[in-house]
N, C-alpha and C positions, 0 to 999 in steps of 0.2 A: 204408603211410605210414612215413616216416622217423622213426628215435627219435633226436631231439639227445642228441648227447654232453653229460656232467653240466659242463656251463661255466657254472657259477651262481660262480664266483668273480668279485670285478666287476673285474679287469684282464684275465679270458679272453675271447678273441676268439668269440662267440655264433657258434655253428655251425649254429645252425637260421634258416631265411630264412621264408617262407611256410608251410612246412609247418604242420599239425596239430600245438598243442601236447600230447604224450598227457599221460595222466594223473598217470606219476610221476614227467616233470619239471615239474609243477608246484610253484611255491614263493609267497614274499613274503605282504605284508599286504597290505590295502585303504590302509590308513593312511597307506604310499607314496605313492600316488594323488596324495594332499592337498600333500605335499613337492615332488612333481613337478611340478604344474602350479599351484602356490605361486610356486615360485620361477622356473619359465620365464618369469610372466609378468609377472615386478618384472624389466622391462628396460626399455631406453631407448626402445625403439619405441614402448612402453606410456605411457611419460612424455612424449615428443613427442605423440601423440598425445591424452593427457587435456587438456595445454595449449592443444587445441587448440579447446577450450569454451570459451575466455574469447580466444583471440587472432583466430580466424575466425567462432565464431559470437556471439559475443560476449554471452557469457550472463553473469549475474551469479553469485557462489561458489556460493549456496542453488541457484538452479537448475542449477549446474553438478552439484553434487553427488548432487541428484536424480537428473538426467539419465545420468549415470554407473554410480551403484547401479541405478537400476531397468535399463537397457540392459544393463549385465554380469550381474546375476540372471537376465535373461529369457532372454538368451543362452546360461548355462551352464545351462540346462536340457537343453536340445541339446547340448551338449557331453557334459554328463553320461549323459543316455541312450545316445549311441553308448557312451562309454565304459563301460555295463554293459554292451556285448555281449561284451565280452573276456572274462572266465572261463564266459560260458554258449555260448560256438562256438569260442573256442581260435588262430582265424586271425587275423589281421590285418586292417583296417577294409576295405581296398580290395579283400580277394578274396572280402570278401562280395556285394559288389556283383552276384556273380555269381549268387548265389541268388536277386535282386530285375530282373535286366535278361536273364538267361540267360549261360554260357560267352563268347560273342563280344560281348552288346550289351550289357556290363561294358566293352568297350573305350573308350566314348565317354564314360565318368566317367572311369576310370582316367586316360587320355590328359588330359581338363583338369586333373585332380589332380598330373598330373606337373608340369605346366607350373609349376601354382599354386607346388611344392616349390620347382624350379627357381628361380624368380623371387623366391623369399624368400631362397634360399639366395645368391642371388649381392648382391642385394640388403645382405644379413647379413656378407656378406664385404667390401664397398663400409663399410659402418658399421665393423665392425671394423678397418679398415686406418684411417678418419679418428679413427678415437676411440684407436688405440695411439700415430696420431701427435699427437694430441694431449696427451696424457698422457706422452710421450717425445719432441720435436722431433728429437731428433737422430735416430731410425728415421724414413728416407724415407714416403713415402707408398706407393709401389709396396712395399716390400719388406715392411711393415705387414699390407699386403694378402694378401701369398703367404703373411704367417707367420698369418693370421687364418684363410685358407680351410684350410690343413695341418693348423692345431689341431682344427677343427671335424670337418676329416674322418677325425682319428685319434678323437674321441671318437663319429663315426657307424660306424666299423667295429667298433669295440669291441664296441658293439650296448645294447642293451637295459640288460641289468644294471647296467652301469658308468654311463648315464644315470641311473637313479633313484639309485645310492649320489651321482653329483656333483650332483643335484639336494637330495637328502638334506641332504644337508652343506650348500648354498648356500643352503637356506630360511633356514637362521638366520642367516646373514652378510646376506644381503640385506634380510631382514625387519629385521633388526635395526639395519642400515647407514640404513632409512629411515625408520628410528623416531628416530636419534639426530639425519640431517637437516631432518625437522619440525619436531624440537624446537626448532633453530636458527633454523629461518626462523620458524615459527607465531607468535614475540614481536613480529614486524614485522608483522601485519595488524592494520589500524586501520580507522577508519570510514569513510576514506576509496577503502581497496581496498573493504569492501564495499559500499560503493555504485558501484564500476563495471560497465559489462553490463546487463541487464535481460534480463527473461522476454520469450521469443518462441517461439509454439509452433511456429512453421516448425524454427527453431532445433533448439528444444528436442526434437523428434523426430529431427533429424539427426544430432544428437549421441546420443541415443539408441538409432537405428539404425546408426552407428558403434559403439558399444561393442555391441550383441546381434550383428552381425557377425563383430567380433572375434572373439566365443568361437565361433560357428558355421564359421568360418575351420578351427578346429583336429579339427572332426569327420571330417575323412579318415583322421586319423592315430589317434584316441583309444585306440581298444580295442588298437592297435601294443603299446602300453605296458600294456596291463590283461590280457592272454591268459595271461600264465605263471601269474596267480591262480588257485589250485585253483577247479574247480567249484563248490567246498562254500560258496563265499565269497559266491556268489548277485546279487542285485540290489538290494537296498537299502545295502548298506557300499558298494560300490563306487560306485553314485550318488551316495551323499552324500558320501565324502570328495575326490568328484571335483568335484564339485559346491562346495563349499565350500572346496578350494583352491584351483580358477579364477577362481571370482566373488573372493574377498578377496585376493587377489594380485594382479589386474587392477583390484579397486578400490583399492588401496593403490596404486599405478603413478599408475595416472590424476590420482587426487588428488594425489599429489607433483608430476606435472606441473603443475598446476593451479595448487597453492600456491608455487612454483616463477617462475613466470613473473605470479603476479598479486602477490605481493613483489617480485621485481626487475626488475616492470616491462621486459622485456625478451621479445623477437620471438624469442627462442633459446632454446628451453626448456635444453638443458641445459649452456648457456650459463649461464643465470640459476642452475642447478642447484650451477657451480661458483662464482659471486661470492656466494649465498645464503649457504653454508653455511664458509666461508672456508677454510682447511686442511685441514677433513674433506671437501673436495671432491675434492680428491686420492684419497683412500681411495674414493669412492664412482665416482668414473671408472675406478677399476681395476678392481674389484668388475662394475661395469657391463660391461666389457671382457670379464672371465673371462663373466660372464651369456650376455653376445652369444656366446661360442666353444662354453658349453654349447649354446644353444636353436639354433646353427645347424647343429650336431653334430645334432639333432632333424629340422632339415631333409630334412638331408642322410640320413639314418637311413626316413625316411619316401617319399625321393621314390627309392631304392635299392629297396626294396622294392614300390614302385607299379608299376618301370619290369620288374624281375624277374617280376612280377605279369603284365605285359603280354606278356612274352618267354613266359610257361610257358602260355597259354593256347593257345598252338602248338606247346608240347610238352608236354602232358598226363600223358608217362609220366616229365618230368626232374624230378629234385627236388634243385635247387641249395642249396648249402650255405656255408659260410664264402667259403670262395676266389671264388664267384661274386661274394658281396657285396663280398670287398677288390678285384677288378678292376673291377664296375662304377662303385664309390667313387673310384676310380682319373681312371678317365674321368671323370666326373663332376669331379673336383675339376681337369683339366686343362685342360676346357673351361669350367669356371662363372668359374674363375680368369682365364682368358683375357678370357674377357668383360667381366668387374668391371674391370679394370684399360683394356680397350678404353670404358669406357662413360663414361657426359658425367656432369658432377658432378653435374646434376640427374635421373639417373638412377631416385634410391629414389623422390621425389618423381611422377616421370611411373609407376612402376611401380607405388608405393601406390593409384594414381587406376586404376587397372589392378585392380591386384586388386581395390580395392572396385566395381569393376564386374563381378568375376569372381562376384561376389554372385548373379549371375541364373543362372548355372548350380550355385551351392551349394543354393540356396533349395530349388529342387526336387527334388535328390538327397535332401535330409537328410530333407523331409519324404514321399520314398519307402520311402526306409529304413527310418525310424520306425516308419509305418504296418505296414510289410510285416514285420517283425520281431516287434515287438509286437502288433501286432491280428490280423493275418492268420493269421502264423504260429506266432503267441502263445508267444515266446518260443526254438522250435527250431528248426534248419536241419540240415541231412544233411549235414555234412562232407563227408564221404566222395563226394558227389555234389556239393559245389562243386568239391570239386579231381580230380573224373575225367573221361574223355576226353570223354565226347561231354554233359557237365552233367546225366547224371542225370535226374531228376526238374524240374530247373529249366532244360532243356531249352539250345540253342546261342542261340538268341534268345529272349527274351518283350516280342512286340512290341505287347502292352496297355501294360505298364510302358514301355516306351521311348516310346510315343506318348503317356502322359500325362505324363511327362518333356518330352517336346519341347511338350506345351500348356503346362504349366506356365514353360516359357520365355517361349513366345510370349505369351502372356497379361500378361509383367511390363514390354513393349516400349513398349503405352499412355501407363506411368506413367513411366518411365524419367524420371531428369532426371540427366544427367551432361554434362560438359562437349563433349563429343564427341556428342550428342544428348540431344533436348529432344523426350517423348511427347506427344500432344496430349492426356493428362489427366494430365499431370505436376506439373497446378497443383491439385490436388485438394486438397490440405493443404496449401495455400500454397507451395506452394515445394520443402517435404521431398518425399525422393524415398522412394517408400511400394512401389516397386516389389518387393522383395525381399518385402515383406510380405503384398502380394498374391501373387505365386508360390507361396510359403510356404503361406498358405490353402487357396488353390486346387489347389494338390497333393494336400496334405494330402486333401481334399473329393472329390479326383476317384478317386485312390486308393484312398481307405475303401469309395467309391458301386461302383467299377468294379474293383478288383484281385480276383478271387474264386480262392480256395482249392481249385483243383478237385482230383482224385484223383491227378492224375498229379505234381500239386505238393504235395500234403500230406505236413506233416512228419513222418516215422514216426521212430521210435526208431532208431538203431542202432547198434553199436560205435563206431565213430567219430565218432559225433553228440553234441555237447554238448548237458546238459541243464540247465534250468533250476532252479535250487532257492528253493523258494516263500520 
């Protein structure tokens, strides 16, 4: 295995892509963690979306708020546990995959995971071009665009280090940028905003399975960002400060959207965002802007190494490094770019309804994963035989796992309720679509009942094998 050159400076170019992080370039705290996915998640997207409890499902603030906290805690439970597998296996979230489905039948998560990058990333460059031009009319819209996707993809090559130090730094500008907006608007609710909306548990689930989504969205990438953490650092710091930056960053988002649009009474969340808060709305659209060019830099960073992921899996013996990642960045930012700029303004819109139906193939990955990691294989994996030629111990398929993977799909088609199709027990809870949650379950269940541990797969100790520290 390849030993990355010491690029722990956060302006040097990350020279290691997939490989094995060893042991003494390990660095950082846990306590990153909480800054990183803190401050990713106080974005705009986050804030259109919270608003979007009171303007399509029309919940009242109490039930919005509920529905918000409890759906983002339930969610970055999942988030967080992927996110402790980074310092106890070292690699990236998506070539794990390969110790749970085998070498080759890792390509059919991978492959939707790219997509999923992909589609946020150009998404994210579509946002960024409308939101510089609006914050500066005189920068065209096209040329907003090119300068939004260039930033993001210079801060995705950069890699790893240089994300947590701009994260680092952005927690407190953002946190604090929506502290001093609350304060502005929270004078103007009166008894009158609270009494609009009302409790509906249709609702009130959907909104809830929106936000436990959201944070299950980011479990492809989590442990990306947690691997350079020494081994020593174990599993409880890193759950918890992962854990507890995502949920209150995600809830802090949402409720600004929230408060945002049910004070100024306005269809535009962040619209409302800049007549709310008068002058300092300027500051917080910029702020917003820089946000968008970090987290799609994340994208962009996450869906390079998915796609790098897929390419090495047919060459077993290549171990790409720096140059790999700035040429395939390259491409990627040539075609994503192209696209954004080809795509209909209602674009993010038709692609959000997209991904959250991309929910039915998350559902059952993450609750593979889980299982298989934690329960089965109680905590280790053999490096060394996730990234060699013919998978080791975890063999070129494992078609147990793949087939309860493709039930756990099949099984969520019943309940389905999206625009593009309607299950015939999609009406089970009124309305809310519970499909992800049953997936989720029933993975989980089929998994634990039928994934067995046999000899050829069990975890043994070995040099390259990350271990777990109790």
């Amino acid at each position: 295995m390849k030993h990355p050159e010491n690029d722990n400076s956060v302006l040097a170019i990350e020279s290691n892509s997939i490989e094995y992080v060893v042991p003494e370039a390990r660095h950082g705290k846990p306590a990153d963690l909480f800054t990183l996915w803190f401050c990713t998640n106080v974005a705009p997207l986050a804030v259109i979306s919270g608003a979007t409890s009171v303007l399509v499902f029309h919940l009242d603030l109490v039930s919005a708020i509920l529905a918000i906290a409890a759906g983002q805690c339930f969610g970055a439970i999942f988030h967080a546990l992927t996110s402790a597998q980074g310092p106890l296996v070292g690699v990236p979230q998506m070539i794990q995959s390969r110790a749970q489905f085998g070498r080759y039948g890792s390509l059919l998560v991978v492959g939707f995971t790219i997509l999923i990058y992909l589609g946020f990333f150009v998404s994210n460059i579509i946002l960024a071009g409308k939101t510089l031009h609006t914050a500066a009319p005189v920068v065209p819209v096209p040329v907003a665009t090119i300068l939004g996707a260039v930033l993001a993809t210079l801060v995705g090559v950069i890699g790893c280090h240089f994300i947590h130090r701009f994260n680092k730094v952005g927690a407190w500008f953002m946190g604090g940028a929506l502290l001093i907006g609350m304060a502005l608007m929270a004078p103007k609710l009166d008894a009158q905003i609270l009494q609009q909306g009302h409790f509906d548990l249709a609702n009130w689930f959907a909104m809830f399975g929106l936000c436990a989504v959201w944070q299950i969205s980011f479990a492809p990438y989590t442990s990306d960002y947690s691997r350079y953490l020494p081994a020593s650092t174990g599993f409880a710091k890193t759950f918890a400060y992962t854990y507890f930056g995502t949920s209150l960053g995600t809830i802090f988002a949402f409720l600004f959207g929230v408060l945002a649009v049910s004070t100024g009474h306005s269809t535009d969340a962040m619209q409302a965002v800049r007549t709310q808060t008068g002058m300092f709305g300027y500051v917080l659209i910029f702020l917003f802007l820089v946000n968008i060019v970090g987290h799609n830099g994340m994208n962009l960073y996450g869906g390079v190494l998915s796609i790098i992921t897929a390419a090495q899996t047919f060459r077993p013996h290549w171990a790409p490094g720096r140059s790999v990642r700035i040429v395939v960045s390259t491409i990627l930012l040539v075609a994503s770019t192209a696209t954004a700029l080809w795509a209909s303004s209602n674009f993010i819109s038709i692609f959000l309804t997209a991904i959250f139906a991309m929910r039915i193939v998350l559902a059952p990955w993450i609750a593979i994963n889980l299982i298989d990691f934690y329960l089965v294989n109680h905590r280790h994996y053999r490096v060394s035989d996730i990234i060699g030629s013919n998978g080791g111990v975890y063999g070129s398929f494992n078609f147990k796992a793949i087939a309860i993977y493709v039930f756990g799909i099949a099984i969520q088609v019943p309940f389905m309720e999206e625009s593009f199709f309607h299950g015939p027990w999609a009406s089970i809870a009124g309305g809310a679509d519970v499909s992800w949650m049953v997936g989720l379950v029933a993975t989980a269940l089929a998994c634990r009942l039928f994934a067995s541990k046999v000899e050829a797969r069990a975890p043994r100790r070995s040099p390259a094998a990350a271990q777990a520290s109790e």
